[in-house]
PDB file with SEQRES, HELIX, SHEET and CRYST1 records, atoms N, CA, C and O in Angstrom:
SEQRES   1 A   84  UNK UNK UNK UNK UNK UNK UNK UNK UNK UNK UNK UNK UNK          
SEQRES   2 A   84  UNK UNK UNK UNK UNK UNK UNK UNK UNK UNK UNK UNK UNK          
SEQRES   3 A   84  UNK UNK UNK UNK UNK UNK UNK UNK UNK UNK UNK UNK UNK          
SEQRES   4 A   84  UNK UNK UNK UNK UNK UNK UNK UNK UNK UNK UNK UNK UNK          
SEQRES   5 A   84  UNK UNK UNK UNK UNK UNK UNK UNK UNK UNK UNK UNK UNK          
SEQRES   6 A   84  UNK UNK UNK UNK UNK UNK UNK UNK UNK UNK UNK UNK UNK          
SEQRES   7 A   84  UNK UNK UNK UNK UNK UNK                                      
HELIX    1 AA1 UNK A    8  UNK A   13  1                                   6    
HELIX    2 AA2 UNK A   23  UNK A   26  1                                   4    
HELIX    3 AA3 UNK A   34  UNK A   44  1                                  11    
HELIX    4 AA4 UNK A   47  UNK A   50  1                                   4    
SHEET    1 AA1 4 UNK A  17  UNK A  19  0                                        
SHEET    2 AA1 4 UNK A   2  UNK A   5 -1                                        
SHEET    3 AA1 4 UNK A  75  UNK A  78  1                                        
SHEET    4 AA1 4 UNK A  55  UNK A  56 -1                                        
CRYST1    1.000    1.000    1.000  90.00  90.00  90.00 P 1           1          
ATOM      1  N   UNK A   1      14.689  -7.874  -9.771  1.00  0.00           N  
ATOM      2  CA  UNK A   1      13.509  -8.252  -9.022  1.00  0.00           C  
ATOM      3  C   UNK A   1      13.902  -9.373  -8.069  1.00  0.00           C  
ATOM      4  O   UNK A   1      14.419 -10.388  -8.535  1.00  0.00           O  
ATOM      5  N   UNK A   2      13.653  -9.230  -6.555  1.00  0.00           N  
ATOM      6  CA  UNK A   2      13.820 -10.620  -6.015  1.00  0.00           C  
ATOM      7  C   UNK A   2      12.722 -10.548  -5.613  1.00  0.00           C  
ATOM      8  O   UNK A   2      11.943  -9.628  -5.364  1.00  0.00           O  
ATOM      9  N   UNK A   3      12.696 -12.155  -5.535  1.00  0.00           N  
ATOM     10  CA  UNK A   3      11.781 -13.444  -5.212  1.00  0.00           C  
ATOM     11  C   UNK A   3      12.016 -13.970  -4.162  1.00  0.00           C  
ATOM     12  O   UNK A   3      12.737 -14.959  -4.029  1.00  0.00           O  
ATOM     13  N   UNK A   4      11.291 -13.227  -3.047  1.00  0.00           N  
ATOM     14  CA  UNK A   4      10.756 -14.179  -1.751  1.00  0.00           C  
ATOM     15  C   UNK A   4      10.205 -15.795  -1.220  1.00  0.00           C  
ATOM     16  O   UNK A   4       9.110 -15.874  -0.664  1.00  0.00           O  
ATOM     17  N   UNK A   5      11.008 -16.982  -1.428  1.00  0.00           N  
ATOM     18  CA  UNK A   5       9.849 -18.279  -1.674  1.00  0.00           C  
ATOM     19  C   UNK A   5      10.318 -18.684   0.248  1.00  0.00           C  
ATOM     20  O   UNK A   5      11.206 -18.548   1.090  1.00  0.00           O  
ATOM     21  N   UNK A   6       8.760 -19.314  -0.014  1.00  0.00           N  
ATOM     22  CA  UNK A   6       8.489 -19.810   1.220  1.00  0.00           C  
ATOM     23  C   UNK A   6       7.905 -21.345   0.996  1.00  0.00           C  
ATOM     24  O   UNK A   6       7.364 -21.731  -0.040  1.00  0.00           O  
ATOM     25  N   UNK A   7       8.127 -22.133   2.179  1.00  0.00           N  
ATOM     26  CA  UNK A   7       7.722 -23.696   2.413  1.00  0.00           C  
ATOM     27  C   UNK A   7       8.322 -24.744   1.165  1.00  0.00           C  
ATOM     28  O   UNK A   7       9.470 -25.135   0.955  1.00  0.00           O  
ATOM     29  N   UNK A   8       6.956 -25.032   0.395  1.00  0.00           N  
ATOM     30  CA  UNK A   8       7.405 -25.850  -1.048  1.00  0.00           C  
ATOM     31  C   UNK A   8       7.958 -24.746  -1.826  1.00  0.00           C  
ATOM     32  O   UNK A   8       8.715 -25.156  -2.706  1.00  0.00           O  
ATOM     33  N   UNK A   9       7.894 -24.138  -1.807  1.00  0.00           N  
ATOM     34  CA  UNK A   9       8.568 -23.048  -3.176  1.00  0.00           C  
ATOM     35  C   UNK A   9       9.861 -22.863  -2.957  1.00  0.00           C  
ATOM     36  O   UNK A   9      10.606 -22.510  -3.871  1.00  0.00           O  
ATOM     37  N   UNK A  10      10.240 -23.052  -1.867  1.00  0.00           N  
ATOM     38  CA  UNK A  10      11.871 -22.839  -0.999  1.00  0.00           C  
ATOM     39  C   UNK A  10      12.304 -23.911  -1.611  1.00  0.00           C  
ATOM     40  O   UNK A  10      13.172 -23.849  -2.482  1.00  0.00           O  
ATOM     41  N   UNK A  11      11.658 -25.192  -1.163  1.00  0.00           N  
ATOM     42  CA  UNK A  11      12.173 -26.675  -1.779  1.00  0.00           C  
ATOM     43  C   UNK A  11      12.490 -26.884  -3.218  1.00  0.00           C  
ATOM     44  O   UNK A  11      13.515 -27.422  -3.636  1.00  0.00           O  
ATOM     45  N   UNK A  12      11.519 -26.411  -3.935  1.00  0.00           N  
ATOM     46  CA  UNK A  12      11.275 -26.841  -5.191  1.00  0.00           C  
ATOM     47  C   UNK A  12      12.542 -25.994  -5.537  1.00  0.00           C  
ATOM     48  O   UNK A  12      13.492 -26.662  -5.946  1.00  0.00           O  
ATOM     49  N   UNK A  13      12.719 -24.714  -5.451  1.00  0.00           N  
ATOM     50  CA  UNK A  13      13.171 -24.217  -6.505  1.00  0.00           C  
ATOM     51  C   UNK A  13      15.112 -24.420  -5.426  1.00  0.00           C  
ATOM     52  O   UNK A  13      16.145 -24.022  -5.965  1.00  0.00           O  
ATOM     53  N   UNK A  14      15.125 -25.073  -3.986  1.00  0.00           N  
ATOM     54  CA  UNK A  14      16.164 -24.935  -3.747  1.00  0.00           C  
ATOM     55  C   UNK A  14      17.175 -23.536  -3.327  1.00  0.00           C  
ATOM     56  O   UNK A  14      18.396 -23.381  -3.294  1.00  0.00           O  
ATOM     57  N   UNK A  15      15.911 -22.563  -3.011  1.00  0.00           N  
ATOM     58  CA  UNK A  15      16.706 -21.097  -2.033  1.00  0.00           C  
ATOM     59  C   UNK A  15      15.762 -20.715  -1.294  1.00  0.00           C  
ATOM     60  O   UNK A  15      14.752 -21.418  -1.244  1.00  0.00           O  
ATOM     61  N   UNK A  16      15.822 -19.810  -0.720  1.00  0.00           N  
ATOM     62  CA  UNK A  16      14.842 -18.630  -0.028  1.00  0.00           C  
ATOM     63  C   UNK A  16      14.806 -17.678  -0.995  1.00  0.00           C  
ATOM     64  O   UNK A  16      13.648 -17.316  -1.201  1.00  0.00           O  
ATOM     65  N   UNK A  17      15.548 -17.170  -1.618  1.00  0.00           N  
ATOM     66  CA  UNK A  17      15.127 -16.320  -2.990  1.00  0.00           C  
ATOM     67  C   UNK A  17      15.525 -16.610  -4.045  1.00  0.00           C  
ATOM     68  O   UNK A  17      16.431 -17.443  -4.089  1.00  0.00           O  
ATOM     69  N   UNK A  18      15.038 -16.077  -5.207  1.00  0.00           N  
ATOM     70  CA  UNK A  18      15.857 -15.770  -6.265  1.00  0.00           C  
ATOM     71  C   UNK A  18      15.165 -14.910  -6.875  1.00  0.00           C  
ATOM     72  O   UNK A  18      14.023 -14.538  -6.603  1.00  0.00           O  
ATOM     73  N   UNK A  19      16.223 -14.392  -8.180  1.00  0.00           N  
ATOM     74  CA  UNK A  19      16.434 -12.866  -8.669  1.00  0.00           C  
ATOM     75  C   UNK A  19      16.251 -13.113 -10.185  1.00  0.00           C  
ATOM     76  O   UNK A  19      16.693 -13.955 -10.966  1.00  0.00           O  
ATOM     77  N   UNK A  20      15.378 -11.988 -10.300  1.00  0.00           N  
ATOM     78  CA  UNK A  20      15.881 -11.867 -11.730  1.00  0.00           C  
ATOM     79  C   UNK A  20      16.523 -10.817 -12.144  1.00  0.00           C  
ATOM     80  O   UNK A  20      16.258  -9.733 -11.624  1.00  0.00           O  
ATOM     81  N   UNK A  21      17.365 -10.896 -13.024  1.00  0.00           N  
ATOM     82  CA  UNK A  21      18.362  -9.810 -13.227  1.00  0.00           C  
ATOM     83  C   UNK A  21      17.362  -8.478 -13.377  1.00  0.00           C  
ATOM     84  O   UNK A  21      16.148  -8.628 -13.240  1.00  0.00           O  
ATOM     85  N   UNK A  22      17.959  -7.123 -13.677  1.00  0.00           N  
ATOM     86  CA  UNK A  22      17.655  -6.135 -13.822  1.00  0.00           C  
ATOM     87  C   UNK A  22      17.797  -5.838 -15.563  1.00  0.00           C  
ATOM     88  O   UNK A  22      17.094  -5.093 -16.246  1.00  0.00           O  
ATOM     89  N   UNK A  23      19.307  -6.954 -16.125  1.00  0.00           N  
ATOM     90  CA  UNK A  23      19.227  -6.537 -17.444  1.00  0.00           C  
ATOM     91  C   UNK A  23      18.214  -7.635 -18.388  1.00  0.00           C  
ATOM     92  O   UNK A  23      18.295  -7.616 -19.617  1.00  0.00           O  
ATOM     93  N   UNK A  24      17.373  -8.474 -17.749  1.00  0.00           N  
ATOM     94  CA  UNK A  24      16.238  -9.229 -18.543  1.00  0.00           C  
ATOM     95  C   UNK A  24      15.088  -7.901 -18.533  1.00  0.00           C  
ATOM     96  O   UNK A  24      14.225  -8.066 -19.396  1.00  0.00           O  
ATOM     97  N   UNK A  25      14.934  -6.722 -17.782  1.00  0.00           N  
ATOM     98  CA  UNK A  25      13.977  -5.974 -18.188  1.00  0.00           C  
ATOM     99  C   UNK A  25      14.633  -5.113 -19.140  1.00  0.00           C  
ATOM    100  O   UNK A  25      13.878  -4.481 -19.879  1.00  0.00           O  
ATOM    101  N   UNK A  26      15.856  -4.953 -19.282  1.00  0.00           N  
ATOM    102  CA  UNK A  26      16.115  -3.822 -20.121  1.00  0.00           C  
ATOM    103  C   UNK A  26      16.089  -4.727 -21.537  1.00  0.00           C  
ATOM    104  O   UNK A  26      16.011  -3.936 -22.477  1.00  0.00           O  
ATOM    105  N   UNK A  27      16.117  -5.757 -21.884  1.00  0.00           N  
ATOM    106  CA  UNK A  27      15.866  -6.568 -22.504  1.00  0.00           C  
ATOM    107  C   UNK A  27      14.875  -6.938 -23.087  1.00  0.00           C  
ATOM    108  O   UNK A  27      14.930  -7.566 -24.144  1.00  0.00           O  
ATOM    109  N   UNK A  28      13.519  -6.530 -22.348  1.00  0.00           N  
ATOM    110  CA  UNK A  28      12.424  -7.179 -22.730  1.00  0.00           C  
ATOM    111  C   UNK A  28      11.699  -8.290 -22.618  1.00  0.00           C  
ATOM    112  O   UNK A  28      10.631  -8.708 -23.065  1.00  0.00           O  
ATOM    113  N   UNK A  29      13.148  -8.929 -21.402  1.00  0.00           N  
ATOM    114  CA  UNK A  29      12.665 -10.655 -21.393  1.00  0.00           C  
ATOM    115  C   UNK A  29      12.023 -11.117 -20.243  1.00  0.00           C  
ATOM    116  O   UNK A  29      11.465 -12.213 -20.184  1.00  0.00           O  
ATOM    117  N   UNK A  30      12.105 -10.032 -19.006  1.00  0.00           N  
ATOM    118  CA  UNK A  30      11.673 -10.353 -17.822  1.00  0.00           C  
ATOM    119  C   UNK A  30      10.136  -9.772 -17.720  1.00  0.00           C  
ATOM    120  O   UNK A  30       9.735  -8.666 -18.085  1.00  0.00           O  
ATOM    121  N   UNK A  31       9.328 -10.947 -17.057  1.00  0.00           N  
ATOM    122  CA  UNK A  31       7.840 -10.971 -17.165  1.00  0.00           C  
ATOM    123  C   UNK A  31       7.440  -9.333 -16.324  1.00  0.00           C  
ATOM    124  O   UNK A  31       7.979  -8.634 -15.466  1.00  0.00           O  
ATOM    125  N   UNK A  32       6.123  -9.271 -17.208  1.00  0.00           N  
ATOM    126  CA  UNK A  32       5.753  -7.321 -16.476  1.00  0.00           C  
ATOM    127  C   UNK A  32       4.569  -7.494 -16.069  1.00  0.00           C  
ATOM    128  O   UNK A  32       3.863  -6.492 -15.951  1.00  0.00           O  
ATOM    129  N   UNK A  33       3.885  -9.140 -15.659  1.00  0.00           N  
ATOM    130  CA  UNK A  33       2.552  -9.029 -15.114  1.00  0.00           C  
ATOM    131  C   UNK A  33       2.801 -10.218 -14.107  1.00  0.00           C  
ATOM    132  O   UNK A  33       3.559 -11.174 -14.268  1.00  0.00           O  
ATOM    133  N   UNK A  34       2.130  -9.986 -13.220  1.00  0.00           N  
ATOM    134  CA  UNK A  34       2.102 -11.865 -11.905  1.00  0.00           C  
ATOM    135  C   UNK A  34       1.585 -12.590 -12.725  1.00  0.00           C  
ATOM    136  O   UNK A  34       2.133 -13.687 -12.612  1.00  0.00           O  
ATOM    137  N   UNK A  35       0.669 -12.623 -13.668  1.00  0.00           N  
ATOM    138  CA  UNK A  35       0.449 -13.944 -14.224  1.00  0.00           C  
ATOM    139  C   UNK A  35       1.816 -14.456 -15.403  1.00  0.00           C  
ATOM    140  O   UNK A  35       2.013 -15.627 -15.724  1.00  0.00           O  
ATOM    141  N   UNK A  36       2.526 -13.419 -15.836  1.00  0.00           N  
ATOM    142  CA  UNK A  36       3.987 -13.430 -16.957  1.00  0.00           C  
ATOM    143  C   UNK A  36       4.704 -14.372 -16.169  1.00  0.00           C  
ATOM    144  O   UNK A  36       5.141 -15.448 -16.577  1.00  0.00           O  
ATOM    145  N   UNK A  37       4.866 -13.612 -14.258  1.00  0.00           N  
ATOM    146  CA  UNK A  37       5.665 -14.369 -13.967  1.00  0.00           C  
ATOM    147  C   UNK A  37       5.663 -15.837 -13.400  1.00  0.00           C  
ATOM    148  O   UNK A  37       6.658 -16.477 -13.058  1.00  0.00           O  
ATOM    149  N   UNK A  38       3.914 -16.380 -13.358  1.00  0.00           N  
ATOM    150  CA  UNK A  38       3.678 -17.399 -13.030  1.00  0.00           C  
ATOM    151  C   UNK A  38       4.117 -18.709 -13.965  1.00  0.00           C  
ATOM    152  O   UNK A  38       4.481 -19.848 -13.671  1.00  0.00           O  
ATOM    153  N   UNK A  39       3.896 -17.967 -15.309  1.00  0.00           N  
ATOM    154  CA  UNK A  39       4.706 -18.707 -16.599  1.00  0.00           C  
ATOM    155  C   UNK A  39       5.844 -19.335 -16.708  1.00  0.00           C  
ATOM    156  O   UNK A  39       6.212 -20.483 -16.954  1.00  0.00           O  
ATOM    157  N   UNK A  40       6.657 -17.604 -16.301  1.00  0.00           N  
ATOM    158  CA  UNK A  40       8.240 -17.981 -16.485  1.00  0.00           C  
ATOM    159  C   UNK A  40       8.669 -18.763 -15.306  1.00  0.00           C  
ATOM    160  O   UNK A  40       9.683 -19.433 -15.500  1.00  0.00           O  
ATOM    161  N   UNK A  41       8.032 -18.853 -13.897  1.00  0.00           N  
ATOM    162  CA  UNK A  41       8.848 -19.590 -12.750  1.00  0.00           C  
ATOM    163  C   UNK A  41       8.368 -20.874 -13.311  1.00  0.00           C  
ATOM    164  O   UNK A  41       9.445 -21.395 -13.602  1.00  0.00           O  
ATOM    165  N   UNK A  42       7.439 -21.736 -13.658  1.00  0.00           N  
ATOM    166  CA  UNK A  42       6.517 -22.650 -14.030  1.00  0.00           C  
ATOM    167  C   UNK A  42       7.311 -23.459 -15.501  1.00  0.00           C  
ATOM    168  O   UNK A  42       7.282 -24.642 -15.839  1.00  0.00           O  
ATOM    169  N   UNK A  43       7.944 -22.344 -16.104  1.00  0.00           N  
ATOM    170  CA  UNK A  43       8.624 -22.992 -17.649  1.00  0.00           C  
ATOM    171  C   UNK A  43       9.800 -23.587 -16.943  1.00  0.00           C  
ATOM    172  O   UNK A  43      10.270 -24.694 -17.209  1.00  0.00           O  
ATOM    173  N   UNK A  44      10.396 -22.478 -15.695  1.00  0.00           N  
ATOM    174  CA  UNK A  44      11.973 -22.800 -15.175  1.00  0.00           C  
ATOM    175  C   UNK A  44      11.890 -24.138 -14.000  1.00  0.00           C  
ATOM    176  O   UNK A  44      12.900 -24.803 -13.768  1.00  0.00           O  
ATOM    177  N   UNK A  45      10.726 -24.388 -13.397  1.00  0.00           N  
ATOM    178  CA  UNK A  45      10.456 -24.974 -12.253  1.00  0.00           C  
ATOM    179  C   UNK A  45       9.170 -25.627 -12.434  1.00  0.00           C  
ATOM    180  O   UNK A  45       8.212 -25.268 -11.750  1.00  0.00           O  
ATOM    181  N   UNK A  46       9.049 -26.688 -13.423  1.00  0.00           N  
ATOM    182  CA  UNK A  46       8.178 -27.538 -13.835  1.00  0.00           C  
ATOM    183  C   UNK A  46       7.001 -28.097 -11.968  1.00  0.00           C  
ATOM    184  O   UNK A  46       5.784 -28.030 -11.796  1.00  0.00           O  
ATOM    185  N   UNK A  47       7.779 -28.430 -11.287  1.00  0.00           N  
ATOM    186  CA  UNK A  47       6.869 -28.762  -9.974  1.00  0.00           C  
ATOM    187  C   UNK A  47       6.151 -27.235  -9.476  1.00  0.00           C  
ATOM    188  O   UNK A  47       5.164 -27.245  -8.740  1.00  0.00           O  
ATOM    189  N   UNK A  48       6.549 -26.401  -9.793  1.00  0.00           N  
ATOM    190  CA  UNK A  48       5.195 -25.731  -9.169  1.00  0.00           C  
ATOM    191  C   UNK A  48       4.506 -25.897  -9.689  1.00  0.00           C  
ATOM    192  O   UNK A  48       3.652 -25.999  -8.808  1.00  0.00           O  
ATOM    193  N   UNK A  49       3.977 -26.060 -10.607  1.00  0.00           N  
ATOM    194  CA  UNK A  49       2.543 -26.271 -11.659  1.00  0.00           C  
ATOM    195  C   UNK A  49       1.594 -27.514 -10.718  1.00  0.00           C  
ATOM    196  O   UNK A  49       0.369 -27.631 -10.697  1.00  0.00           O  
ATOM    197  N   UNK A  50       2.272 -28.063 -10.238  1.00  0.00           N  
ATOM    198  CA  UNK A  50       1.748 -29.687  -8.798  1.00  0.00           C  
ATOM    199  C   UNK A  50       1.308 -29.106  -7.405  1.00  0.00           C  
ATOM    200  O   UNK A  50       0.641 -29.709  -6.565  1.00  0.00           O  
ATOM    201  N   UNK A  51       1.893 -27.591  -7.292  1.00  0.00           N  
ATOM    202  CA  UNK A  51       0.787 -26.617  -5.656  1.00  0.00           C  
ATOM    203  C   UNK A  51      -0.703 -26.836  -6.225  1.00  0.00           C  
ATOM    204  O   UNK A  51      -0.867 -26.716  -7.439  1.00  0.00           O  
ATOM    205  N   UNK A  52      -1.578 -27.091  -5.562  1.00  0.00           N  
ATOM    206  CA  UNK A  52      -2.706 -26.747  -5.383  1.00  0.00           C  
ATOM    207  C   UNK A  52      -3.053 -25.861  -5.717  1.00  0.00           C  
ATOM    208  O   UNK A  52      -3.913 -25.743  -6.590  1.00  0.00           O  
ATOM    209  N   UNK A  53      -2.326 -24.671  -4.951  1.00  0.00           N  
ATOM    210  CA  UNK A  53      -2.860 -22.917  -5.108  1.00  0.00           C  
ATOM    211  C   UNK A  53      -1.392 -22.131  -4.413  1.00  0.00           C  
ATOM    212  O   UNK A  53      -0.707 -22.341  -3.412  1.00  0.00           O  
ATOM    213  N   UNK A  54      -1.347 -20.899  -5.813  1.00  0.00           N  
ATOM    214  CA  UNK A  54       0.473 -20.738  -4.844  1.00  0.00           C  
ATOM    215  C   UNK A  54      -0.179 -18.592  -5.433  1.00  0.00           C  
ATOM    216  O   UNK A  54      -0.566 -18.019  -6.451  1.00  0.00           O  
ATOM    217  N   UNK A  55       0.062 -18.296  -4.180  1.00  0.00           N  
ATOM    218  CA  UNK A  55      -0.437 -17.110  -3.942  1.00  0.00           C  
ATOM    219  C   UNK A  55       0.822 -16.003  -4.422  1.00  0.00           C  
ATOM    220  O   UNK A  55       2.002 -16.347  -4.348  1.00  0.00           O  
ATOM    221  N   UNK A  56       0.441 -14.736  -4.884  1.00  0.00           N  
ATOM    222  CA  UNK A  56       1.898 -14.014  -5.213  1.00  0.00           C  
ATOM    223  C   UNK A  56       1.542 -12.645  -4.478  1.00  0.00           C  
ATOM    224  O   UNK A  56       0.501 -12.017  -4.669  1.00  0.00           O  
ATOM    225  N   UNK A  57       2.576 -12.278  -3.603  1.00  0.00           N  
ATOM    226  CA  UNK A  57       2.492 -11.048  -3.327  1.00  0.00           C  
ATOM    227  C   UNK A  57       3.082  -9.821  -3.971  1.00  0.00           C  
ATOM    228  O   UNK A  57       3.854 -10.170  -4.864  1.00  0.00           O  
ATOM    229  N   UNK A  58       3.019  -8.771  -3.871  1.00  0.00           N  
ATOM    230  CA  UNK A  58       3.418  -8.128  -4.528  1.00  0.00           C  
ATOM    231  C   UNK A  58       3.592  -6.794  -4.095  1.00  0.00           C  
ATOM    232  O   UNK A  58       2.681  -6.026  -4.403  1.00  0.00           O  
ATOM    233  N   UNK A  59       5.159  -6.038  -3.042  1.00  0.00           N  
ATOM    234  CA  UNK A  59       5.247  -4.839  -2.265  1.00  0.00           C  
ATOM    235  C   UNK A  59       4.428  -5.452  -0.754  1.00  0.00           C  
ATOM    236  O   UNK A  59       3.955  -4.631   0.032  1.00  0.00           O  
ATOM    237  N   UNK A  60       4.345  -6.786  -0.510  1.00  0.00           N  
ATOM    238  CA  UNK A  60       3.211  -6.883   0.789  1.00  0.00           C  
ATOM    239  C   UNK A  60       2.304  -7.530   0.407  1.00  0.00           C  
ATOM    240  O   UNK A  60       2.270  -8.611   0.996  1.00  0.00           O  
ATOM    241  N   UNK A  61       1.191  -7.349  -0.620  1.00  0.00           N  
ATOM    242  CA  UNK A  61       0.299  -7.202  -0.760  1.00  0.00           C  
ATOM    243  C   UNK A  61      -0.131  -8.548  -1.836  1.00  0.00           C  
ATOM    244  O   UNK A  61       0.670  -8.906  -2.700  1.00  0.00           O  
ATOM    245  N   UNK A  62      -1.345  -9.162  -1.683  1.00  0.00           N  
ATOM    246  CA  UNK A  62      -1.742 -10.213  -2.399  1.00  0.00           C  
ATOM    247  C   UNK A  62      -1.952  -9.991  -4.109  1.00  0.00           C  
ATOM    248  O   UNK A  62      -2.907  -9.228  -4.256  1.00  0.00           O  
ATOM    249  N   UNK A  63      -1.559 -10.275  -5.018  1.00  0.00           N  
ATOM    250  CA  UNK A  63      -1.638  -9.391  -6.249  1.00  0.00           C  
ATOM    251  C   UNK A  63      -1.981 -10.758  -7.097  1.00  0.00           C  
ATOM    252  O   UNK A  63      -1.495 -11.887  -7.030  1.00  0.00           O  
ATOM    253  N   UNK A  64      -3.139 -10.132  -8.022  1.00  0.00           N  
ATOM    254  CA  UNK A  64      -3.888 -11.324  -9.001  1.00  0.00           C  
ATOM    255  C   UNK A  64      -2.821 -10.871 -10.216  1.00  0.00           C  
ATOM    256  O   UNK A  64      -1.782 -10.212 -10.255  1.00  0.00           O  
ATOM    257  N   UNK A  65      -3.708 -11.634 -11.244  1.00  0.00           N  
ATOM    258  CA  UNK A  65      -2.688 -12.213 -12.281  1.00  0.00           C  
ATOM    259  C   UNK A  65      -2.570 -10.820 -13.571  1.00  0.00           C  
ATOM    260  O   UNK A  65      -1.744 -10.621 -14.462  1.00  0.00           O  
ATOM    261  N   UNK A  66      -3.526 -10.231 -13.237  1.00  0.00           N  
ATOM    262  CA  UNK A  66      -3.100  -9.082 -13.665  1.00  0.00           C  
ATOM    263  C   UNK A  66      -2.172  -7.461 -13.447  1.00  0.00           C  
ATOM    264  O   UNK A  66      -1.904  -6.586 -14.270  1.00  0.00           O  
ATOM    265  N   UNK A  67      -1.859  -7.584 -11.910  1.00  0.00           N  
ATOM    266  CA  UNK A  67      -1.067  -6.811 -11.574  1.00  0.00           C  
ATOM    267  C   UNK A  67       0.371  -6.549 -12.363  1.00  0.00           C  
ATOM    268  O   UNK A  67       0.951  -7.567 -12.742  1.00  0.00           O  
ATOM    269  N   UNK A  68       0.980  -5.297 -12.634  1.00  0.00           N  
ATOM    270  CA  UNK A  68       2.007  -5.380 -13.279  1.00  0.00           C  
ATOM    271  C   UNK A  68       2.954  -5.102 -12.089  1.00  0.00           C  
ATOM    272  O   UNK A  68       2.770  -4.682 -10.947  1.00  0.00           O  
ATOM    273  N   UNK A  69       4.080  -5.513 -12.821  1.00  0.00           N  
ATOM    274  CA  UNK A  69       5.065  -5.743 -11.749  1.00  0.00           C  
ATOM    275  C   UNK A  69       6.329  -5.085 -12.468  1.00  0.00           C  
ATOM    276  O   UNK A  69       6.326  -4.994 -13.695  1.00  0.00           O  
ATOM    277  N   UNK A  70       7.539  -4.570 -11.625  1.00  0.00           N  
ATOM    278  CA  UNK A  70       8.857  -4.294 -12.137  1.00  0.00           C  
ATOM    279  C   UNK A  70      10.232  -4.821 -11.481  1.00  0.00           C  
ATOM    280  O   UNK A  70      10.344  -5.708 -10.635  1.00  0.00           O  
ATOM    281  N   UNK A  71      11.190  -4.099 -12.047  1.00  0.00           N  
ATOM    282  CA  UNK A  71      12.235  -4.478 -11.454  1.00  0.00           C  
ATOM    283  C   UNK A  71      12.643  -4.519  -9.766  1.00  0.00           C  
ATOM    284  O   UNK A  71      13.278  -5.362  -9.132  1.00  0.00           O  
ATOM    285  N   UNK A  72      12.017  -3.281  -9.350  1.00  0.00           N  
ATOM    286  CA  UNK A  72      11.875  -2.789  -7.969  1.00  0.00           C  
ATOM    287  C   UNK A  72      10.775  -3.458  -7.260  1.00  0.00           C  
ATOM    288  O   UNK A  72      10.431  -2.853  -6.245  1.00  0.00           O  
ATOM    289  N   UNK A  73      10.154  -4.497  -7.502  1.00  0.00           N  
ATOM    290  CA  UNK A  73       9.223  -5.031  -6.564  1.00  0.00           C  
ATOM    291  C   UNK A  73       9.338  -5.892  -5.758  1.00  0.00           C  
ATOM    292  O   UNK A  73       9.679  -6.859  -6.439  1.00  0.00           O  
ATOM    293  N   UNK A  74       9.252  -6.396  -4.129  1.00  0.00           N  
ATOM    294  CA  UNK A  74       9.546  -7.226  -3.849  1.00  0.00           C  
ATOM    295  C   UNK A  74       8.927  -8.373  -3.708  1.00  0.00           C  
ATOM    296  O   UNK A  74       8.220  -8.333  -2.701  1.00  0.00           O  
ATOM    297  N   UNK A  75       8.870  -9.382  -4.260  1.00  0.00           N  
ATOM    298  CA  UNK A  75       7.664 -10.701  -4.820  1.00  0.00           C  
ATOM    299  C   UNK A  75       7.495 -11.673  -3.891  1.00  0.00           C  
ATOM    300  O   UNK A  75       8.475 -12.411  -3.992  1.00  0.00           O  
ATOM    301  N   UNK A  76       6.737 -12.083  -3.002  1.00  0.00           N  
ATOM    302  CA  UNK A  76       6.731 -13.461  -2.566  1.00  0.00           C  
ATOM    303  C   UNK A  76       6.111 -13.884  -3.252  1.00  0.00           C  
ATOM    304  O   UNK A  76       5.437 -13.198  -4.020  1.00  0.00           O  
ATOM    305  N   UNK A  77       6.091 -15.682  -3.237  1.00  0.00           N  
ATOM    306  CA  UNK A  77       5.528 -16.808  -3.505  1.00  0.00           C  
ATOM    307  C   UNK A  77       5.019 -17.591  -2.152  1.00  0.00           C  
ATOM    308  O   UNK A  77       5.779 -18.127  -1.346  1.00  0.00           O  
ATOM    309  N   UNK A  78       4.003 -17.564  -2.087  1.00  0.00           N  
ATOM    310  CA  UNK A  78       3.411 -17.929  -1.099  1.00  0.00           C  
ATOM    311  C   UNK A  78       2.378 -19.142  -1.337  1.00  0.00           C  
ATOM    312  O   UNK A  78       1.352 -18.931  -1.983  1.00  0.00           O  
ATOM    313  N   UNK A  79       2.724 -20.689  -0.691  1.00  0.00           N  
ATOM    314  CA  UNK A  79       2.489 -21.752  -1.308  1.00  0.00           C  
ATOM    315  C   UNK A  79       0.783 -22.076  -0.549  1.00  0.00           C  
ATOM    316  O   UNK A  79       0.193 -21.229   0.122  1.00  0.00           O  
ATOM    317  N   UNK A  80       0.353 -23.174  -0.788  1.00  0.00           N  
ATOM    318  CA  UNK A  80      -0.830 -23.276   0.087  1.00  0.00           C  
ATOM    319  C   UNK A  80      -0.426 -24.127   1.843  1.00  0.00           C  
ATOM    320  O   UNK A  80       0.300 -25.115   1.959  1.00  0.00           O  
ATOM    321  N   UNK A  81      -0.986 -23.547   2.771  1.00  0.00           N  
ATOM    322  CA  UNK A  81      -0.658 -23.780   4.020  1.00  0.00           C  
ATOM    323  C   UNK A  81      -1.542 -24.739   4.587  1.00  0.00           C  
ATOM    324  O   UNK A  81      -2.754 -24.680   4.376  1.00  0.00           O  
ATOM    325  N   UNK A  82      -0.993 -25.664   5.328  1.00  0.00           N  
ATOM    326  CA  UNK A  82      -1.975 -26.426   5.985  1.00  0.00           C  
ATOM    327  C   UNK A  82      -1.693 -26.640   7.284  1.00  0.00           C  
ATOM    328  O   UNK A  82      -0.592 -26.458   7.805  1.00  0.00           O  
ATOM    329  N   UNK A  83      -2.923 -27.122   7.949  1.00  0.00           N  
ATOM    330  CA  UNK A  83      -2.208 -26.692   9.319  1.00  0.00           C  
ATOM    331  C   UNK A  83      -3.425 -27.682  10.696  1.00  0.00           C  
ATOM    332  O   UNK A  83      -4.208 -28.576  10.376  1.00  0.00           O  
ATOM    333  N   UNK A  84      -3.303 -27.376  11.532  1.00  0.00           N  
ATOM    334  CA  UNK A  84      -4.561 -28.306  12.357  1.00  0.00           C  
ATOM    335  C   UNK A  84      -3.990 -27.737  13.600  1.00  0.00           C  
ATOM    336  O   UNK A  84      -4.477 -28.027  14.693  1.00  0.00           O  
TER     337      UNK A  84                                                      
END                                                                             
């Protein structure tokens, strides 16, 4: 699965993406819902839990915390924007 991060999420976590392996699903260990994976980035990357509001896409598309997700999906993290 890669992970698209943008603005603070770039910062925080220190890339433009990151991946989770393919063998954490054959495993059982890699999260299978947007809210699983809001957990696991949040256990690994204590400062996102400090966004305001951090949006997840999912194939494009804005995806709540129940969407399931797989290996083949492509994920942004999309932080809150401000702007004037």
């Amino acid at each position: 699965m890669n992970i698209l991060l943008f603005g603070v999420t770039k910062d925080i976590i220190g890339s433009p993406s990151l991946s989770i392996p393919s063998t954490a699903f054959s495993r059982n260990d890699a999260p299978k819902t947007v809210g699983e994976l809001r957990e696991f980035l949040e256990k690994a990357y204590p400062e996102l839990q400090n966004l305001a509001s951090l949006a997840v896409a999912v194939n494009n598309s804005y995806a709540e915390d129940e969407k399931e997700i797989n290996s083949f999906d492509e994920i942004a993290l999309i932080p809150p924007v401000s702007g004037g």
